[in-house]
Short mmCIF file of the C-alpha atoms (twelve columns), coordinates in Angstrom:
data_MODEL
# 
_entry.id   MODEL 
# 
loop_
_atom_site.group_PDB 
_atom_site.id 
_atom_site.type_symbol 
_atom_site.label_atom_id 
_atom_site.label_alt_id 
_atom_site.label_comp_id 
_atom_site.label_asym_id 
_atom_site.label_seq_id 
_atom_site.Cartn_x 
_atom_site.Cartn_y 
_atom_site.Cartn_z 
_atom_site.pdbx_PDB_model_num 
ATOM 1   C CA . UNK A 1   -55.043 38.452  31.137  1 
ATOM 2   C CA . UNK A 2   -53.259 37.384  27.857  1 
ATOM 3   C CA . UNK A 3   -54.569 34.011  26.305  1 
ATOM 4   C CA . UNK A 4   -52.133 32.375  23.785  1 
ATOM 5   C CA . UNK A 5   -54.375 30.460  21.433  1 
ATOM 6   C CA . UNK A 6   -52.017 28.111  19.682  1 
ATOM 7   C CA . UNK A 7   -53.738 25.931  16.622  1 
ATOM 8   C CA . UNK A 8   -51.737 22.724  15.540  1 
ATOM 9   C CA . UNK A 9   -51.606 22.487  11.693  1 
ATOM 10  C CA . UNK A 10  -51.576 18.332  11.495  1 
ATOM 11  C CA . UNK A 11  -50.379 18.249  8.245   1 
ATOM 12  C CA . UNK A 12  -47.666 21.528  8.296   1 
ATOM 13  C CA . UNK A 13  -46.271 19.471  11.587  1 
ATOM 14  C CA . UNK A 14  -45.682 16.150  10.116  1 
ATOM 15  C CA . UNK A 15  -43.999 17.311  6.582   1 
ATOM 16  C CA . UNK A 16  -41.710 18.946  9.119   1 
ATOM 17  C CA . UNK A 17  -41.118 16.190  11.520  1 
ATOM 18  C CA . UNK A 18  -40.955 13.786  7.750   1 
ATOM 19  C CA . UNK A 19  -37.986 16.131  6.513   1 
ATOM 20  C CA . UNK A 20  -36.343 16.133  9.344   1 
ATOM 21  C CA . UNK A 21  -36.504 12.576  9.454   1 
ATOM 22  C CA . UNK A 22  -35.254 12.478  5.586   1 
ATOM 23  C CA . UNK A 23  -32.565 14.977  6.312   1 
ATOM 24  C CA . UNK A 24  -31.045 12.783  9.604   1 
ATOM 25  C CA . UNK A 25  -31.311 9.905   7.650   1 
ATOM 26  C CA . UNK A 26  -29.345 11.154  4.570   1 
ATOM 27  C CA . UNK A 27  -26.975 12.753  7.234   1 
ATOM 28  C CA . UNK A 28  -26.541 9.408   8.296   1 
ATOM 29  C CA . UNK A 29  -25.587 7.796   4.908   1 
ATOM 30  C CA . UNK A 30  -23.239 10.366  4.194   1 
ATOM 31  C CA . UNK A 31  -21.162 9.947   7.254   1 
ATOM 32  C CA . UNK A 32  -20.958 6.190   6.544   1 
ATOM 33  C CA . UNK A 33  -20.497 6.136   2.590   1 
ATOM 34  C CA . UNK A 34  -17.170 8.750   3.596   1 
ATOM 35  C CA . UNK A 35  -16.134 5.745   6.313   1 
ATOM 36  C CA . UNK A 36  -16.397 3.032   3.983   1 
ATOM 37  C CA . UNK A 37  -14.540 5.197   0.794   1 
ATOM 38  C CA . UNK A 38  -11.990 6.628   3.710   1 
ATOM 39  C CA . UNK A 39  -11.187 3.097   4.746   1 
ATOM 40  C CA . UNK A 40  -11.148 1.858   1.182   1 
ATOM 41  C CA . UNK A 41  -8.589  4.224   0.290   1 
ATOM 42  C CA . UNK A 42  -6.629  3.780   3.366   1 
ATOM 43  C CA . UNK A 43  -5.710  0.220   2.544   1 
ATOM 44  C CA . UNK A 44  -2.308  -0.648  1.131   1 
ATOM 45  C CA . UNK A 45  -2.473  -2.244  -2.426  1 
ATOM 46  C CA . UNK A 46  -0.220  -5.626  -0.561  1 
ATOM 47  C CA . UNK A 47  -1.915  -5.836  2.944   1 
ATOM 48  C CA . UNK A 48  -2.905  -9.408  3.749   1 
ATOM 49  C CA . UNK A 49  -4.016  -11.694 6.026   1 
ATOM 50  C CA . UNK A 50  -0.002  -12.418 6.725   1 
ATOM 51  C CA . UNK A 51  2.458   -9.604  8.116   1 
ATOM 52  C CA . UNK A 52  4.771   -8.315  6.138   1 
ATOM 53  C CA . UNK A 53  7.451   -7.629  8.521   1 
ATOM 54  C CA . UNK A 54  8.377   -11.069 10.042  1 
ATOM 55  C CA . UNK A 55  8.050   -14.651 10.025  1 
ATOM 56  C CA . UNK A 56  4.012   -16.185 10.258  1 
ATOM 57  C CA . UNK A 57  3.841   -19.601 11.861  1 
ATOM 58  C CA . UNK A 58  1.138   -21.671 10.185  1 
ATOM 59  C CA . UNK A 59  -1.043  -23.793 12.056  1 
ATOM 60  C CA . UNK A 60  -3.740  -26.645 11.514  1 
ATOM 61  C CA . UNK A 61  -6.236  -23.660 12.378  1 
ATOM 62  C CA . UNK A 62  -5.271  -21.377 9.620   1 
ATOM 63  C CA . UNK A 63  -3.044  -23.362 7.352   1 
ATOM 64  C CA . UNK A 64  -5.541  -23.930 4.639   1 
ATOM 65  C CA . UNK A 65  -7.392  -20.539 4.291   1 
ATOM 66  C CA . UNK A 66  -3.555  -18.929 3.981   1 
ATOM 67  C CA . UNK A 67  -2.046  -21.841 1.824   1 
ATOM 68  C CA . UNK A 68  -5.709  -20.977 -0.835  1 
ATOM 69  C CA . UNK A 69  -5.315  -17.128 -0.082  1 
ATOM 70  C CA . UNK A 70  -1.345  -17.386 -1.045  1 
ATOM 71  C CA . UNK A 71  -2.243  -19.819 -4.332  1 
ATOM 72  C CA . UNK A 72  -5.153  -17.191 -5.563  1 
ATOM 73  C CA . UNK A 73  -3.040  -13.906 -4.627  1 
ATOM 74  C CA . UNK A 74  0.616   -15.007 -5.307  1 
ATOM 75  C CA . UNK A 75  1.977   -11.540 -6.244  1 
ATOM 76  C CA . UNK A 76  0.889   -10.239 -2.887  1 
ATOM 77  C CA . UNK A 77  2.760   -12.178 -1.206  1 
ATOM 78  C CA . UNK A 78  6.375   -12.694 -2.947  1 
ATOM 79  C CA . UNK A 79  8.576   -12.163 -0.152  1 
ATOM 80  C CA . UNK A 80  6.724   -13.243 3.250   1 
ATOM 81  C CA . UNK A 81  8.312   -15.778 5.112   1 
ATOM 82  C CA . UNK A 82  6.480   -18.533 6.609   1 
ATOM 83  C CA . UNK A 83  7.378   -21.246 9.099   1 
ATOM 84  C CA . UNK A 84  5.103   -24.250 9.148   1 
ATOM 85  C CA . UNK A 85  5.138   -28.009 9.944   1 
ATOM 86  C CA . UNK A 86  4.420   -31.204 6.676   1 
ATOM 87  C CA . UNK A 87  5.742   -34.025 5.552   1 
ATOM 88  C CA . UNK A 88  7.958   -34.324 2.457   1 
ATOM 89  C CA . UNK A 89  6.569   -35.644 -0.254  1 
ATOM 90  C CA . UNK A 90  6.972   -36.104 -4.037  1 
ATOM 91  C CA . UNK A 91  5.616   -37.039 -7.321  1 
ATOM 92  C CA . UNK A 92  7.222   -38.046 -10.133 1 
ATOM 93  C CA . UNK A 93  7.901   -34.855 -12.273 1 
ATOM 94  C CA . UNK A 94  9.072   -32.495 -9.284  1 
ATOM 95  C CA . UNK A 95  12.998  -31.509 -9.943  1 
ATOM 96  C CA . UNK A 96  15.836  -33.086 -7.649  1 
ATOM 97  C CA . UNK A 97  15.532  -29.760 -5.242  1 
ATOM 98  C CA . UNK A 98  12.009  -30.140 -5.195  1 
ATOM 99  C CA . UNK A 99  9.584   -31.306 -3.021  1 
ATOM 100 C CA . UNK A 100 5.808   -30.277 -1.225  1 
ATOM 101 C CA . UNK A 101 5.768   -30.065 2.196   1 
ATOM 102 C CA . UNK A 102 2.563   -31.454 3.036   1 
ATOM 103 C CA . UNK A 103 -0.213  -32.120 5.112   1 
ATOM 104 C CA . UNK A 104 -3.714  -34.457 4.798   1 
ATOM 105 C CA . UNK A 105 -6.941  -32.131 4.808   1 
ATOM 106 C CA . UNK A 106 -9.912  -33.767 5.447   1 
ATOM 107 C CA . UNK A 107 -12.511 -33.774 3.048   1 
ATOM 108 C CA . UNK A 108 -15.475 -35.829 5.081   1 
ATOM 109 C CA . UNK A 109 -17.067 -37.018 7.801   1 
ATOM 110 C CA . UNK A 110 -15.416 -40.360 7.572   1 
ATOM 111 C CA . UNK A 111 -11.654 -39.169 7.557   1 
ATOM 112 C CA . UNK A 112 -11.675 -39.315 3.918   1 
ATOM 113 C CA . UNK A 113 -8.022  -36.878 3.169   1 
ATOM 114 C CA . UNK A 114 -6.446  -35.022 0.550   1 
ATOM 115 C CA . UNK A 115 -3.076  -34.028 0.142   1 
ATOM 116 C CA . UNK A 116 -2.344  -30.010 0.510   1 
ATOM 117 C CA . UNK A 117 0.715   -28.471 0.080   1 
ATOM 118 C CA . UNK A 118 3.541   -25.529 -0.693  1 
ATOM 119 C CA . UNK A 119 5.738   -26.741 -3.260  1 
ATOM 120 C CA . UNK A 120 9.748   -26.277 -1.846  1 
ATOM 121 C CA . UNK A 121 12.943  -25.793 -3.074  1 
ATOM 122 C CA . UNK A 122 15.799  -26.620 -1.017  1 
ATOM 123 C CA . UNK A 123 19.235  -27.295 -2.333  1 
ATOM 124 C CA . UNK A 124 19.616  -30.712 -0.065  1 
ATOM 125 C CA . UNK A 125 16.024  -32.071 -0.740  1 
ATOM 126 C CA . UNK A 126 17.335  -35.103 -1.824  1 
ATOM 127 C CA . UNK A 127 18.626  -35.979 0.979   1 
ATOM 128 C CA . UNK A 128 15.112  -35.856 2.925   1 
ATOM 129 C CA . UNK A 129 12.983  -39.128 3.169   1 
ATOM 130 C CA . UNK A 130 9.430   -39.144 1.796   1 
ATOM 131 C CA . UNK A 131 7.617   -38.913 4.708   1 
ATOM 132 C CA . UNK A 132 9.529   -37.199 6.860   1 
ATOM 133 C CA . UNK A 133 7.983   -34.708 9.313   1 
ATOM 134 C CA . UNK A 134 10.148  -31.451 9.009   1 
ATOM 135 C CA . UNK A 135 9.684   -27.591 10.351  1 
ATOM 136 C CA . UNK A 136 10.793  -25.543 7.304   1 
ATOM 137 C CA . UNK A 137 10.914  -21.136 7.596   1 
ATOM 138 C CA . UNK A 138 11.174  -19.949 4.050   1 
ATOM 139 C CA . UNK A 139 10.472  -17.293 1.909   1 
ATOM 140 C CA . UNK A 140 7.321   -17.300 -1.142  1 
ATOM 141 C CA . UNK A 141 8.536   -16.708 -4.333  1 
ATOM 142 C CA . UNK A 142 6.918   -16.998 -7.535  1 
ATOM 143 C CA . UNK A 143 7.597   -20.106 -9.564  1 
ATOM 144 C CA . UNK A 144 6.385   -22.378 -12.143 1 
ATOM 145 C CA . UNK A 145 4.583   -26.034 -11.749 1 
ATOM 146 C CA . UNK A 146 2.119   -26.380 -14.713 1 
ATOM 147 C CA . UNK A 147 1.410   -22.519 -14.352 1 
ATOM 148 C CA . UNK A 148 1.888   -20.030 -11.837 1 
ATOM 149 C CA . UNK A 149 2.648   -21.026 -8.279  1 
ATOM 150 C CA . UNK A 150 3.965   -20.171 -5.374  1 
ATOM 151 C CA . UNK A 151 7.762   -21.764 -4.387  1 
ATOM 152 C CA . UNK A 152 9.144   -21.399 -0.828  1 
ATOM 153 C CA . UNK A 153 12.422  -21.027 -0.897  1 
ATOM 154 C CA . UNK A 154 13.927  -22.675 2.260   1 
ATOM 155 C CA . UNK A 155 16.247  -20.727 4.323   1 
ATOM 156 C CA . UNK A 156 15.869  -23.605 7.568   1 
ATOM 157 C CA . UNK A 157 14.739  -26.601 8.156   1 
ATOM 158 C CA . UNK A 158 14.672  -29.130 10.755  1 
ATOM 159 C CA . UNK A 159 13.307  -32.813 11.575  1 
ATOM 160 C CA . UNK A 160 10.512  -33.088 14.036  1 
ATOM 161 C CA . UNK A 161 8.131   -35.673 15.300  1 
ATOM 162 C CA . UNK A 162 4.666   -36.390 13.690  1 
ATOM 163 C CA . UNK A 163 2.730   -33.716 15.347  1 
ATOM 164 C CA . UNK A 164 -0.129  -35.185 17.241  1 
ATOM 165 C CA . UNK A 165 -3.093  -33.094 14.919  1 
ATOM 166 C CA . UNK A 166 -1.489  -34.022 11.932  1 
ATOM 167 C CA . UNK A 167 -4.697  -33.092 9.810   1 
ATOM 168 C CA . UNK A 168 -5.745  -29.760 8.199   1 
ATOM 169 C CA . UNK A 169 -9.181  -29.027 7.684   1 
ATOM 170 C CA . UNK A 170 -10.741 -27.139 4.580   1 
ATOM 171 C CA . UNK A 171 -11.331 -22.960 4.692   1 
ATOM 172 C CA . UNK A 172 -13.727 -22.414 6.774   1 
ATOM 173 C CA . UNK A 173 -16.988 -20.894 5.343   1 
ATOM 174 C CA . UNK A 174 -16.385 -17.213 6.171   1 
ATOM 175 C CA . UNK A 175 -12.981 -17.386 3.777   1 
ATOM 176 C CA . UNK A 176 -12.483 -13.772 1.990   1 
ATOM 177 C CA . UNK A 177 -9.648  -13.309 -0.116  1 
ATOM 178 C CA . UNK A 178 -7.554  -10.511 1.861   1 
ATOM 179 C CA . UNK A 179 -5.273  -9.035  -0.849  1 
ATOM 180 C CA . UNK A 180 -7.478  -5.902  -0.768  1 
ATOM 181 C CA . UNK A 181 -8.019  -5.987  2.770   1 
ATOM 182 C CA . UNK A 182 -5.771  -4.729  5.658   1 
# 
């Protein structure tokens, strides 16, 4: 008759179960630090929360968070064209081709708005109303209003009723800048 007599060393037994632990967990971190810096490197150096290959339609839902993304990142996007629904409107010092198509974000709980806008240049702008609600598709460029800005050139444009959600509402609190970000 053979009797195995096996004795447990406690402490031998958990430094092994410990590193094994360690090593798993360091396993672990490795495998995600190379998915994070694979990703990282992965992105383009112009992806954006707008395609690059055809026309975005902006709408009261996203019209702010891509109107501040655009203003904060306007390299990145030189060259995207847009389509999107305002009112023309004008202050004093814009040029005779000039005007912002615009919309009334509101700032409070009591309706309290302010006006938001792309600046425009359209070679028959003078011949649009203030006030007038107009569809425009145009392209961003890079221009100049007291200091970098971004111009949409206007390739169409086209007279439409006051839309019945004519407000805009500010970024919503998860906002991240995208110009690193696919």
């Amino acid at each position: 008759m053979f009797i195995y007599n096996v004795k447990i060393n406690g402490s031998k037994t958990f430094k092994n179960f410990f590193i094994g632990i360690v090593l798993l967990v360091i396993i672990i971190v490795g495998i995600v630090s190379f998915k994070v810096f694979q990703g990282a490197n992965n992105a383009t150096p112009n992806s954006s929360c707008l395609p690059q290959s055809k026309v975005t339609k902006l709408s009261t839902t996203n019209y702010t968070t891509i109107l501040k993304t655009v203003h904060e990142n306007i390299d990145n996007y030189v060259g995207i064209q847009i389509n999107f629904t305002g009112y023309v409107y004008r202050v004093f010092d814009l040029k005779e081709n000039e005007f912002v198509l615009a919309r009334n974000m509101i700032v409070s709980s009591d309706y309290q708005s302010v006006i938001v806008g792309f600046l425009c240049e359209y070679e028959n702008a003078k011949d649009l109303e203030n006030d007038t609600w107009v569809e425009l598709t145009g392209t961003i460029t890079k221009g100049n209003y007291h200091g970098d800005m971004p111009v949409i050139k206007v390739t169409e444009i086209k007279r439409v009723d006051k839309p019945n959600d004519e407000f805009v509402y500010p970024p919503d609190e998860s906002y991240i800048p995208t110009s690193g970000l696919l």
